[in-house]
mmCIF file as Biopython writes it, N, C-alpha, C and O atoms, coordinates in Angstrom:
data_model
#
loop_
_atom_site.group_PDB
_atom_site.id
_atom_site.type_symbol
_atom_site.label_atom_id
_atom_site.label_alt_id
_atom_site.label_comp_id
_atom_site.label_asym_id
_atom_site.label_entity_id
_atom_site.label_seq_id
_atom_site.pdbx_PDB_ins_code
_atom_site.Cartn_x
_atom_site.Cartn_y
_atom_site.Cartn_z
_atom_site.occupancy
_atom_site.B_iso_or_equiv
_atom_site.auth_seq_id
_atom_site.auth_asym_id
_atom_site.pdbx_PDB_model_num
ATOM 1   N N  . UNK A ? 1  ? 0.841  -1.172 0.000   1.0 0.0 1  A 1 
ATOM 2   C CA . UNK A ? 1  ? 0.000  0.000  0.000   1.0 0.0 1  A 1 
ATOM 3   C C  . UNK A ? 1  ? 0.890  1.240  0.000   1.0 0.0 1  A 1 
ATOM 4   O O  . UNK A ? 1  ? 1.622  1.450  0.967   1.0 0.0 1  A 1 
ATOM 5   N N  . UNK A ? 2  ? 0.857  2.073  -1.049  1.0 0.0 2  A 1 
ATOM 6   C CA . UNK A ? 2  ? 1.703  3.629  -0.587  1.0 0.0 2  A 1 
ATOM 7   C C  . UNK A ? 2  ? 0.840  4.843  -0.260  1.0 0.0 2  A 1 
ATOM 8   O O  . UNK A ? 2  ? -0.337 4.906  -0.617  1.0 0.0 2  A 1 
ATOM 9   N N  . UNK A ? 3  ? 1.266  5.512  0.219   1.0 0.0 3  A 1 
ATOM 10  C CA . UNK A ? 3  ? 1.441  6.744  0.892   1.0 0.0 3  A 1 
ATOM 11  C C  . UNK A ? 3  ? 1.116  7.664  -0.224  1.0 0.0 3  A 1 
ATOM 12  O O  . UNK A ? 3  ? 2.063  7.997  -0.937  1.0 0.0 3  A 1 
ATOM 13  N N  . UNK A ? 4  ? -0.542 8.323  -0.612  1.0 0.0 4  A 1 
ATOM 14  C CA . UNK A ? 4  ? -0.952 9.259  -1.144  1.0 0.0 4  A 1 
ATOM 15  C C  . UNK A ? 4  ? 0.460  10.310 -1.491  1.0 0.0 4  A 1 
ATOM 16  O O  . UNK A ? 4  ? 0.920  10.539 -2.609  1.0 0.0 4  A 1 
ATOM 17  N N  . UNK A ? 5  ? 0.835  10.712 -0.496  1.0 0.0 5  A 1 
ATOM 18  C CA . UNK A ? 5  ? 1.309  12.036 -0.243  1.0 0.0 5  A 1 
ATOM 19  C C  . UNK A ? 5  ? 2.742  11.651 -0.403  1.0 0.0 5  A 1 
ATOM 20  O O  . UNK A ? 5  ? 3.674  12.447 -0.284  1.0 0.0 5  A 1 
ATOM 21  N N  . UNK A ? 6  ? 2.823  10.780 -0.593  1.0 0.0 6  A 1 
ATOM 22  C CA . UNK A ? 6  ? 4.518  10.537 -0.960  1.0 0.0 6  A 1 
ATOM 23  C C  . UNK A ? 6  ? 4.673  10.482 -3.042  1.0 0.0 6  A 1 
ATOM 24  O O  . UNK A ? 6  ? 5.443  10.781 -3.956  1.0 0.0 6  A 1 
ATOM 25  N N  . UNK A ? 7  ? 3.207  9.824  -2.748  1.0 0.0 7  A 1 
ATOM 26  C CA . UNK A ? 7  ? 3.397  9.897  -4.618  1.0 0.0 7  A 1 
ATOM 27  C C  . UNK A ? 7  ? 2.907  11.259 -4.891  1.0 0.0 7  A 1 
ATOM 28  O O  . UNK A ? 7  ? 3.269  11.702 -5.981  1.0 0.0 7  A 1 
ATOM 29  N N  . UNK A ? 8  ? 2.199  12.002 -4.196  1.0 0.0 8  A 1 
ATOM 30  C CA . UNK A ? 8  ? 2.002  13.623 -5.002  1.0 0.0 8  A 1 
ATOM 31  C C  . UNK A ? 8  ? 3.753  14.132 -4.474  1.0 0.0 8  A 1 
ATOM 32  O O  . UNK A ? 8  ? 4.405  14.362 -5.492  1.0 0.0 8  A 1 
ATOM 33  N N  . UNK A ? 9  ? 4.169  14.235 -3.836  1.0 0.0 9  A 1 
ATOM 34  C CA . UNK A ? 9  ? 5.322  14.704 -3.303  1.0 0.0 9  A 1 
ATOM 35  C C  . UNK A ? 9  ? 6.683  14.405 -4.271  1.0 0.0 9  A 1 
ATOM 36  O O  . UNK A ? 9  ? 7.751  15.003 -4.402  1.0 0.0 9  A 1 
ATOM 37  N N  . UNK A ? 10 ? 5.973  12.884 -5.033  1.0 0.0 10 A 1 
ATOM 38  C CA . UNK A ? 10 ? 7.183  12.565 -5.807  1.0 0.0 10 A 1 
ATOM 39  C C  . UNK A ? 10 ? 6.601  13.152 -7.237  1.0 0.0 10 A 1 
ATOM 40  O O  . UNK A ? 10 ? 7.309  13.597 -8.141  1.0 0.0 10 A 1 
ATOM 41  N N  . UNK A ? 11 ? 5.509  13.082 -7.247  1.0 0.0 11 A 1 
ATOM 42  C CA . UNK A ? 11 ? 4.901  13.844 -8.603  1.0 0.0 11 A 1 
ATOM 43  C C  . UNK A ? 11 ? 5.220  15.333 -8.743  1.0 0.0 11 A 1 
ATOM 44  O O  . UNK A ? 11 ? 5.359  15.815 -9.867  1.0 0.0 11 A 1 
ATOM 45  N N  . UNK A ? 12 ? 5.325  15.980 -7.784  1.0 0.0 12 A 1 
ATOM 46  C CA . UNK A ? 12 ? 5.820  17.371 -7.513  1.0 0.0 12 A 1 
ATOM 47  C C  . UNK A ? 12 ? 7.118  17.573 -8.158  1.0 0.0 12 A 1 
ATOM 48  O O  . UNK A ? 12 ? 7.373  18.229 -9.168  1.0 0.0 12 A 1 
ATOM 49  N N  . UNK A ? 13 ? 7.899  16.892 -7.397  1.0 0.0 13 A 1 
ATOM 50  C CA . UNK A ? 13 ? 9.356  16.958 -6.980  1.0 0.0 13 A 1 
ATOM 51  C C  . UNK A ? 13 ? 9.886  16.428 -8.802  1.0 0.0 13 A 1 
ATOM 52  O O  . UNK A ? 13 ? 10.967 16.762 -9.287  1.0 0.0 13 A 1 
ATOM 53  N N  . UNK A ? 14 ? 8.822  15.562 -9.550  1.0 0.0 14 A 1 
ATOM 54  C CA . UNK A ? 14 ? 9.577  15.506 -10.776 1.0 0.0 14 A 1 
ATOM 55  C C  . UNK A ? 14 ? 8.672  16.380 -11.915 1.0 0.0 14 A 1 
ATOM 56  O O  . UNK A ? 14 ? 8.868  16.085 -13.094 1.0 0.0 14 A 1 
ATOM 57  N N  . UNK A ? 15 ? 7.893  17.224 -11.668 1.0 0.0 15 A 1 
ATOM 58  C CA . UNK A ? 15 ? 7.395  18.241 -12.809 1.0 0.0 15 A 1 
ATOM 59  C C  . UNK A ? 15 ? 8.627  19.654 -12.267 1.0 0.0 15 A 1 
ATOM 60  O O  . UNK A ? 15 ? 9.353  20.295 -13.027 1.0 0.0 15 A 1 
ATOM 61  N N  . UNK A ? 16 ? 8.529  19.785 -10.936 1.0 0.0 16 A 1 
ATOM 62  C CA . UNK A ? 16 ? 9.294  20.978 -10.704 1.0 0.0 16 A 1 
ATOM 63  C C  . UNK A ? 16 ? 10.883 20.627 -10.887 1.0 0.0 16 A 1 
ATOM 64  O O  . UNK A ? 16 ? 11.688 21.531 -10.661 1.0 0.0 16 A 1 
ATOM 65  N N  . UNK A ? 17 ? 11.338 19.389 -11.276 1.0 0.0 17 A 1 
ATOM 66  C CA . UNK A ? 17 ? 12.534 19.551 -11.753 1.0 0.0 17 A 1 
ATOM 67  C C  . UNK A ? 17 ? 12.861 19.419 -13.061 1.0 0.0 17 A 1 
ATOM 68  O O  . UNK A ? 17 ? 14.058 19.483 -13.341 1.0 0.0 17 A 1 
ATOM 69  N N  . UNK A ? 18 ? 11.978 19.229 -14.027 1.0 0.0 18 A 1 
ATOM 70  C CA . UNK A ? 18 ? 12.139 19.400 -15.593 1.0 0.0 18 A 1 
ATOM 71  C C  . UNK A ? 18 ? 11.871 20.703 -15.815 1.0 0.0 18 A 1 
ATOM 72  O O  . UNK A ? 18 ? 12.511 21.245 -16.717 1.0 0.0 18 A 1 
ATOM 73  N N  . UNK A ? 19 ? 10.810 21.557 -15.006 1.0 0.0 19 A 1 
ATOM 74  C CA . UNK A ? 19 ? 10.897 22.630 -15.362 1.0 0.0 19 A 1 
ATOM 75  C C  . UNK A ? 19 ? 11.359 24.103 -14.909 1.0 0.0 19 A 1 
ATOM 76  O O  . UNK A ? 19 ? 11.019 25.094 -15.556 1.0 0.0 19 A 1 
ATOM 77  N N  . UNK A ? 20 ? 12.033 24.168 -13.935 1.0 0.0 20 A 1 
ATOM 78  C CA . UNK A ? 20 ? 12.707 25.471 -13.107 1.0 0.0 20 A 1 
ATOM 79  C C  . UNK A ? 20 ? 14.191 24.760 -12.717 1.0 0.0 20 A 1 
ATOM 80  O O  . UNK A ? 20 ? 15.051 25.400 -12.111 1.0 0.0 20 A 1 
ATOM 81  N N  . UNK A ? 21 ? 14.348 23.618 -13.062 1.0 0.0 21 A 1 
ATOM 82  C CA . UNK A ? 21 ? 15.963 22.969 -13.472 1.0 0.0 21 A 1 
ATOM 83  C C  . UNK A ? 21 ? 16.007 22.459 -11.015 1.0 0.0 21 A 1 
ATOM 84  O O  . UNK A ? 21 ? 16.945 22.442 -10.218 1.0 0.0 21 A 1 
ATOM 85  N N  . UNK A ? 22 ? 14.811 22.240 -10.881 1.0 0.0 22 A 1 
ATOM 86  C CA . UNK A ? 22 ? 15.231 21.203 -9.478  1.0 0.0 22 A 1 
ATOM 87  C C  . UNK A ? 22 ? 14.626 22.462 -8.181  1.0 0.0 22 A 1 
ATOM 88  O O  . UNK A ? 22 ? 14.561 21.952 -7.063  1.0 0.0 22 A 1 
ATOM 89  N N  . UNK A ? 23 ? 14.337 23.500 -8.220  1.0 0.0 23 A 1 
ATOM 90  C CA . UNK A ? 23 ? 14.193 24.345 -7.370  1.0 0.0 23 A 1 
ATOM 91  C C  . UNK A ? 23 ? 13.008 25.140 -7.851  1.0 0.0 23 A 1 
ATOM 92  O O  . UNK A ? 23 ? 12.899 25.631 -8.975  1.0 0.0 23 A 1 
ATOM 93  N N  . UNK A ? 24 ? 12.228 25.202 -6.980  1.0 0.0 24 A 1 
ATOM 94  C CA . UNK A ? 24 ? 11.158 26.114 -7.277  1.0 0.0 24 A 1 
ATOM 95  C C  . UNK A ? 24 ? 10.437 26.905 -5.901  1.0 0.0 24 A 1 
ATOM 96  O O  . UNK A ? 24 ? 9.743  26.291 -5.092  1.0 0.0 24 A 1 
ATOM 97  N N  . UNK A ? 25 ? 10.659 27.981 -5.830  1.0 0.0 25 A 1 
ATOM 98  C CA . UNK A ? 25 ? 10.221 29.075 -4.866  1.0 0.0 25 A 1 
ATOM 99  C C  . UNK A ? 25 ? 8.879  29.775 -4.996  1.0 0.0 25 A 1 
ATOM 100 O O  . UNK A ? 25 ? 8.394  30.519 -4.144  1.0 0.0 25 A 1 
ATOM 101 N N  . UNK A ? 26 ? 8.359  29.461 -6.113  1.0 0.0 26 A 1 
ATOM 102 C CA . UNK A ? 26 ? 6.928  30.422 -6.168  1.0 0.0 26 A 1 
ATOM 103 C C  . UNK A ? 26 ? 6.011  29.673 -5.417  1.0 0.0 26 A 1 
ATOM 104 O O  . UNK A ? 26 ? 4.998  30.338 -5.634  1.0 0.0 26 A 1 
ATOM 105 N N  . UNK A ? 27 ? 5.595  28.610 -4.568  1.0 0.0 27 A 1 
ATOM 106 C CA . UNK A ? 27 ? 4.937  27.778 -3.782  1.0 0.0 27 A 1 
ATOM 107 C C  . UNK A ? 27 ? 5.427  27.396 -2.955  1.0 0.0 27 A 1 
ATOM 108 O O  . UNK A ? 27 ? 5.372  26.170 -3.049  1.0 0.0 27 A 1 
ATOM 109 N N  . UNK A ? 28 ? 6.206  27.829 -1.638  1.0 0.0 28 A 1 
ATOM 110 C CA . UNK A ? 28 ? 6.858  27.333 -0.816  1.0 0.0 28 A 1 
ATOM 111 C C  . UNK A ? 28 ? 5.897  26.993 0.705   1.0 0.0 28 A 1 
ATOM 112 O O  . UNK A ? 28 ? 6.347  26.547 1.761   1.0 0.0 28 A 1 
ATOM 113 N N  . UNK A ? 29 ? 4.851  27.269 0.473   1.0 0.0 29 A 1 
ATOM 114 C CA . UNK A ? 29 ? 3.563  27.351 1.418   1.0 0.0 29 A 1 
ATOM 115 C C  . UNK A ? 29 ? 3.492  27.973 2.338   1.0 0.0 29 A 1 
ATOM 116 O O  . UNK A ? 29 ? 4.321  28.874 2.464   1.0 0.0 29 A 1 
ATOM 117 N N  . UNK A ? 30 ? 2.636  27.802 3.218   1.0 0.0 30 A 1 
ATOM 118 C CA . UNK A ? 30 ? 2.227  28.578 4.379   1.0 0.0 30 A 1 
ATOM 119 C C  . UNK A ? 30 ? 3.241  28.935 5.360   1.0 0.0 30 A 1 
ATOM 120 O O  . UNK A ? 30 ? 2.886  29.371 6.455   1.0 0.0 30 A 1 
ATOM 121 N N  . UNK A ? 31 ? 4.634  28.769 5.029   1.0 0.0 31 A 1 
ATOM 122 C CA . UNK A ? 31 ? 5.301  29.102 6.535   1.0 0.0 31 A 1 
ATOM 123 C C  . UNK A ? 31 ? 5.224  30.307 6.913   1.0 0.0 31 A 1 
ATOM 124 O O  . UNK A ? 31 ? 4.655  30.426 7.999   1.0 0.0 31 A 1 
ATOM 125 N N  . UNK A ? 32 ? 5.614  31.363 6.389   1.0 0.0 32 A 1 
ATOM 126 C CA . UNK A ? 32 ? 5.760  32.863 6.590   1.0 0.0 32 A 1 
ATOM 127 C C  . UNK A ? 32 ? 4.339  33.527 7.401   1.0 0.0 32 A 1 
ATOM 128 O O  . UNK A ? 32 ? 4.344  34.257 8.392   1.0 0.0 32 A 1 
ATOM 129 N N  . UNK A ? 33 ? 3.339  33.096 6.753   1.0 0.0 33 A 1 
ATOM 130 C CA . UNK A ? 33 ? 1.947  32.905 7.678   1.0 0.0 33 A 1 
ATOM 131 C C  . UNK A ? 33 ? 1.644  32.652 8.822   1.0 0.0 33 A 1 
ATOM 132 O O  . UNK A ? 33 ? 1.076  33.331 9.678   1.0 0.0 33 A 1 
ATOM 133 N N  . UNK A ? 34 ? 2.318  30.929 8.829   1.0 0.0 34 A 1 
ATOM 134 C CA . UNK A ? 34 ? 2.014  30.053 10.124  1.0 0.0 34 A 1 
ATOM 135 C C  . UNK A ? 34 ? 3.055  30.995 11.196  1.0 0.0 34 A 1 
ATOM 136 O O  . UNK A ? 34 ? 2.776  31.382 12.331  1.0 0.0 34 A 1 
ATOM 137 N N  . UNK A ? 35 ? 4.119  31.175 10.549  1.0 0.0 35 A 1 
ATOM 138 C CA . UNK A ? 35 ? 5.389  32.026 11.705  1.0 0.0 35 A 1 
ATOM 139 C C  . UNK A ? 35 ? 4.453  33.111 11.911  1.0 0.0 35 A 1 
ATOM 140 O O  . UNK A ? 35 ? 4.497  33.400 13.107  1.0 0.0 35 A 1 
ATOM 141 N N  . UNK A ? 36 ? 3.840  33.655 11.454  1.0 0.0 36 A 1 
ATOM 142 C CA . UNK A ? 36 ? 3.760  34.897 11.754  1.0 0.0 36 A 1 
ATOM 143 C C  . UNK A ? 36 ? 2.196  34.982 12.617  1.0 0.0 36 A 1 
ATOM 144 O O  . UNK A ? 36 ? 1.796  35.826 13.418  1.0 0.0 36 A 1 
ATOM 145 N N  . UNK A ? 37 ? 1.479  33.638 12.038  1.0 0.0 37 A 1 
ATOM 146 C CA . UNK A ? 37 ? -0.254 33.578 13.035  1.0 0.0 37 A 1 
ATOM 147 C C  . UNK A ? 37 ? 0.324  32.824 14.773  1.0 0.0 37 A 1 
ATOM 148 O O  . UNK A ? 37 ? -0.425 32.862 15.749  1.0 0.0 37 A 1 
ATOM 149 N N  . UNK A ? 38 ? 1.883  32.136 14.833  1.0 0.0 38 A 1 
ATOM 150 C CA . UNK A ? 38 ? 1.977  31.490 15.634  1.0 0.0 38 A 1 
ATOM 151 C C  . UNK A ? 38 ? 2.975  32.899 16.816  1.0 0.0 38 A 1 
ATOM 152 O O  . UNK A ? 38 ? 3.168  33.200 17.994  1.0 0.0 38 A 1 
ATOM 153 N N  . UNK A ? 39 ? 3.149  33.117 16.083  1.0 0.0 39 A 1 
ATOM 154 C CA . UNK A ? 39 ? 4.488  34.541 16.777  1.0 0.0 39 A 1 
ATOM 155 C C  . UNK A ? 39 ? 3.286  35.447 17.447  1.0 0.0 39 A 1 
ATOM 156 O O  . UNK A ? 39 ? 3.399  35.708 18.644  1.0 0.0 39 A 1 
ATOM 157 N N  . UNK A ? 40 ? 1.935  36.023 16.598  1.0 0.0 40 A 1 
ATOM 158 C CA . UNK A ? 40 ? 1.575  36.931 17.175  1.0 0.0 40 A 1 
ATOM 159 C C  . UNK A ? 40 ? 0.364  36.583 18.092  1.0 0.0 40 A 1 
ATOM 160 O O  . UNK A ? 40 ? -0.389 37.459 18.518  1.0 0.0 40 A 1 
ATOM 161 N N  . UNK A ? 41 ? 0.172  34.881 18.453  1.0 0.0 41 A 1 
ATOM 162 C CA . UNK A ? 41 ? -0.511 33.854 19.171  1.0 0.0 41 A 1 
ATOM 163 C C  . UNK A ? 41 ? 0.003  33.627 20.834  1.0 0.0 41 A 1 
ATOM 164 O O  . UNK A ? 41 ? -0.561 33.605 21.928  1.0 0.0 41 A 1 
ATOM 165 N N  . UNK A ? 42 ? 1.573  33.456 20.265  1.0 0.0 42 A 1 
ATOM 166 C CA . UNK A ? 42 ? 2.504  33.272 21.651  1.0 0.0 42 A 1 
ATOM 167 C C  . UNK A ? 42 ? 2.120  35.199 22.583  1.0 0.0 42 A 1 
ATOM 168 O O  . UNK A ? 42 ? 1.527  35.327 23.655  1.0 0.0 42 A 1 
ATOM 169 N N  . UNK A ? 43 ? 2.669  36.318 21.755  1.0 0.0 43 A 1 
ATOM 170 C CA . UNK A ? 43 ? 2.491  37.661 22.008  1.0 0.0 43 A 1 
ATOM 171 C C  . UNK A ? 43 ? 1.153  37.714 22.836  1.0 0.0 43 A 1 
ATOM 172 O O  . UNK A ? 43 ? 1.197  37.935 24.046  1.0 0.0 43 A 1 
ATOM 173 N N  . UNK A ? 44 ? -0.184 37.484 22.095  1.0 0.0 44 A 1 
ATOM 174 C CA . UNK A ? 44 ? -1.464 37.618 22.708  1.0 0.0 44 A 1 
ATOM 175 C C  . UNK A ? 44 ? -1.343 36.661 24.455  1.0 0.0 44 A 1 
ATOM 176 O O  . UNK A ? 44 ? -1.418 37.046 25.621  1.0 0.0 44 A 1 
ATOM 177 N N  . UNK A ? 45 ? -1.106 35.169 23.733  1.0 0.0 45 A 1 
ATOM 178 C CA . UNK A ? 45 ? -1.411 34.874 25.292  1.0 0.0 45 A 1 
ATOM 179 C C  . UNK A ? 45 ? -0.340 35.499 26.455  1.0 0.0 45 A 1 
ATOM 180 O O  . UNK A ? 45 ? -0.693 35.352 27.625  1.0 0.0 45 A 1 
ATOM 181 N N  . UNK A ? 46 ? 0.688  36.049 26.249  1.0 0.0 46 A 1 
ATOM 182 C CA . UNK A ? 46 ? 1.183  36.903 27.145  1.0 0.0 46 A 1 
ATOM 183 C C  . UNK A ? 46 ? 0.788  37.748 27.930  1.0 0.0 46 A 1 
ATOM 184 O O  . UNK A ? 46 ? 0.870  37.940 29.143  1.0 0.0 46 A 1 
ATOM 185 N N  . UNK A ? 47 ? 0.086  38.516 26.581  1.0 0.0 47 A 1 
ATOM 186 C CA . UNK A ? 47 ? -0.762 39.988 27.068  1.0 0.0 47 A 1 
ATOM 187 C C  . UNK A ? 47 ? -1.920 39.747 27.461  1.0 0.0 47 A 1 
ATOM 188 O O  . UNK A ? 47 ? -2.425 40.791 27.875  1.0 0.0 47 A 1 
ATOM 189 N N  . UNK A ? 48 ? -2.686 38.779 27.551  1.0 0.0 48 A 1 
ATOM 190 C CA . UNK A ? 48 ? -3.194 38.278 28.382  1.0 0.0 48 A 1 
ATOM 191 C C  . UNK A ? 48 ? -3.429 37.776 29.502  1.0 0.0 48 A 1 
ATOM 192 O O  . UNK A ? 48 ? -4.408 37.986 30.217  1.0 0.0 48 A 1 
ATOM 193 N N  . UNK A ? 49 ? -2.316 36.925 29.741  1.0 0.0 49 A 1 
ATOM 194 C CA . UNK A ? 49 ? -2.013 36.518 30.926  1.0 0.0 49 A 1 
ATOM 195 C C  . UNK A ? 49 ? -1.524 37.259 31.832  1.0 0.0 49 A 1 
ATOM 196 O O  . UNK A ? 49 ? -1.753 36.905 32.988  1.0 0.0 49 A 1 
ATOM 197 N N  . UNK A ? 50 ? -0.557 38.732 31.573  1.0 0.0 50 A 1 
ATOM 198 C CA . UNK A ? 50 ? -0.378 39.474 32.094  1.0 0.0 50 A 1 
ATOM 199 C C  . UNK A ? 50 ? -1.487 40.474 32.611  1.0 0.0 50 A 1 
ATOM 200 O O  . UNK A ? 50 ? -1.564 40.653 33.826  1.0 0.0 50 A 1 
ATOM 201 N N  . UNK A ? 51 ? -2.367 41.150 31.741  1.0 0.0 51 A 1 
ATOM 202 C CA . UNK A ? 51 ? -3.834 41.743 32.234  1.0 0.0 51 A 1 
ATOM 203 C C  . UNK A ? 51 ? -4.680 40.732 33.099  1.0 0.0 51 A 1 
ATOM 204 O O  . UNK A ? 51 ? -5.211 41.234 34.090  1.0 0.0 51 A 1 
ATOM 205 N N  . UNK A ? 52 ? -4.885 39.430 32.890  1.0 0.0 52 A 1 
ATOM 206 C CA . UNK A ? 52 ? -5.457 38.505 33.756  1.0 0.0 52 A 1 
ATOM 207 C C  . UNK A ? 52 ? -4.291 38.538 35.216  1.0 0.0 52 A 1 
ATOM 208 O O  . UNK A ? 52 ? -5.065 38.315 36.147  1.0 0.0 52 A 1 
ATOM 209 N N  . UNK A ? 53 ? -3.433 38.637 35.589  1.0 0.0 53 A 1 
ATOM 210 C CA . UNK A ? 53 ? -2.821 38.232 36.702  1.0 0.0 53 A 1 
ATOM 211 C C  . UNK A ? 53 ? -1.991 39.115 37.381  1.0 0.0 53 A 1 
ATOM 212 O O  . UNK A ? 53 ? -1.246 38.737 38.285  1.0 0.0 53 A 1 
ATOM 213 N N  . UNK A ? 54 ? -2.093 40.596 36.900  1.0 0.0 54 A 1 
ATOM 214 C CA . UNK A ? 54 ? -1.609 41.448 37.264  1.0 0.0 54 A 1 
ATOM 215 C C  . UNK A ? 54 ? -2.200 42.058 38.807  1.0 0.0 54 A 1 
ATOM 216 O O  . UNK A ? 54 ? -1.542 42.861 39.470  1.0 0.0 54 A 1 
ATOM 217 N N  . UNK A ? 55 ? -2.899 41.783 39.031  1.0 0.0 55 A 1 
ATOM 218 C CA . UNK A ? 55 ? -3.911 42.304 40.353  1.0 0.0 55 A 1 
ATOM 219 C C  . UNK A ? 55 ? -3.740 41.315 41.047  1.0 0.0 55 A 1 
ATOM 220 O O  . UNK A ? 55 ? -3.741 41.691 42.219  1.0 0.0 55 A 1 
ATOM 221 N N  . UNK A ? 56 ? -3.529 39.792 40.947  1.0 0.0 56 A 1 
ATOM 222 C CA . UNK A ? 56 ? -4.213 38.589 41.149  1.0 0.0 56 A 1 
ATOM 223 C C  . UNK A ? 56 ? -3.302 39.052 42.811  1.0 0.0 56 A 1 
ATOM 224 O O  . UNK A ? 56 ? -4.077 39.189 43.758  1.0 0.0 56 A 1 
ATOM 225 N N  . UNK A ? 57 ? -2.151 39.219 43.052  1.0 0.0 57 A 1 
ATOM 226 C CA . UNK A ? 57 ? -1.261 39.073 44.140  1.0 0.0 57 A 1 
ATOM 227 C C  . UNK A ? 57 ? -1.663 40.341 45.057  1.0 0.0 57 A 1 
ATOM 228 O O  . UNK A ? 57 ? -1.385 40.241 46.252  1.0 0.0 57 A 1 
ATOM 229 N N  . UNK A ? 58 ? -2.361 41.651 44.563  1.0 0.0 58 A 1 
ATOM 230 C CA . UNK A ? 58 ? -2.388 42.913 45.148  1.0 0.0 58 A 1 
ATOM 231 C C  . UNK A ? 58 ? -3.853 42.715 46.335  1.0 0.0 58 A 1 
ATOM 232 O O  . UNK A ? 58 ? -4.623 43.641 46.590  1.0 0.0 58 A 1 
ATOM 233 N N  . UNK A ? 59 ? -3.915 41.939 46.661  1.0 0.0 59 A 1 
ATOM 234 C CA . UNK A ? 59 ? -5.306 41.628 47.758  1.0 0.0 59 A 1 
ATOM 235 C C  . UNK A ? 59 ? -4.940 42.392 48.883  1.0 0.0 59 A 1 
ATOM 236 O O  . UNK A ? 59 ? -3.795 42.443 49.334  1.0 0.0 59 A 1 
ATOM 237 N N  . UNK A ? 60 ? -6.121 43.108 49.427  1.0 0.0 60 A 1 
ATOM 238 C CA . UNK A ? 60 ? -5.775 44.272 50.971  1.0 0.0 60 A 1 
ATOM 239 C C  . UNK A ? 60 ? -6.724 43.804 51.915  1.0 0.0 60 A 1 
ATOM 240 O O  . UNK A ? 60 ? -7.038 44.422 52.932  1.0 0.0 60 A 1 
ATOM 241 N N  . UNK A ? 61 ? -7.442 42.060 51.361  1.0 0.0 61 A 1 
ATOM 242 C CA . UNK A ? 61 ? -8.902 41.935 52.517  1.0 0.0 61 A 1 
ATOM 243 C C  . UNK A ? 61 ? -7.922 41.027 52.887  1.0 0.0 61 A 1 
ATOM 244 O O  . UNK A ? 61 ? -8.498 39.939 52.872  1.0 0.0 61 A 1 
ATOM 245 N N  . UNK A ? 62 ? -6.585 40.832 53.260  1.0 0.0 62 A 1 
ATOM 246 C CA . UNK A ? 62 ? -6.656 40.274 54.300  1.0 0.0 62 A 1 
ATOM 247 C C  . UNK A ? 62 ? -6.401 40.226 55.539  1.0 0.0 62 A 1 
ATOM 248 O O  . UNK A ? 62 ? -6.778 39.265 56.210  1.0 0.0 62 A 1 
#
């Protein structure tokens, strides 16, 4: 049994090397995105957690 994604991967890997000679950059996918939805993900829950817990220690009832 093979692996869908190994034969598109190998189907890829041999149209994009007959025609841009083995390297091809115009489809390199989602990383620049994912870095950038995951970078400003980590940032939020910070600023969050910081507005959530900033008071949490300042208690005067006791």
């Amino acid at each position: 049994m093979t692996i869908p994604s190994v034969l598109l991967a190998a189907s890829d890997a041999a149209t994009t090397a007959g025609a841009t000679g083995g390297v091809s950059h115009a489809d390199d996918g989602p990383g620049w995105l994912l870095r950038g939805v995951i970078i400003v993900g980590v940032l939020g829950a910070i600023l969050l957690a910081w507005i959530l817990l900033r008071g949490y220690g300042d208690s005067d009832d006791n």
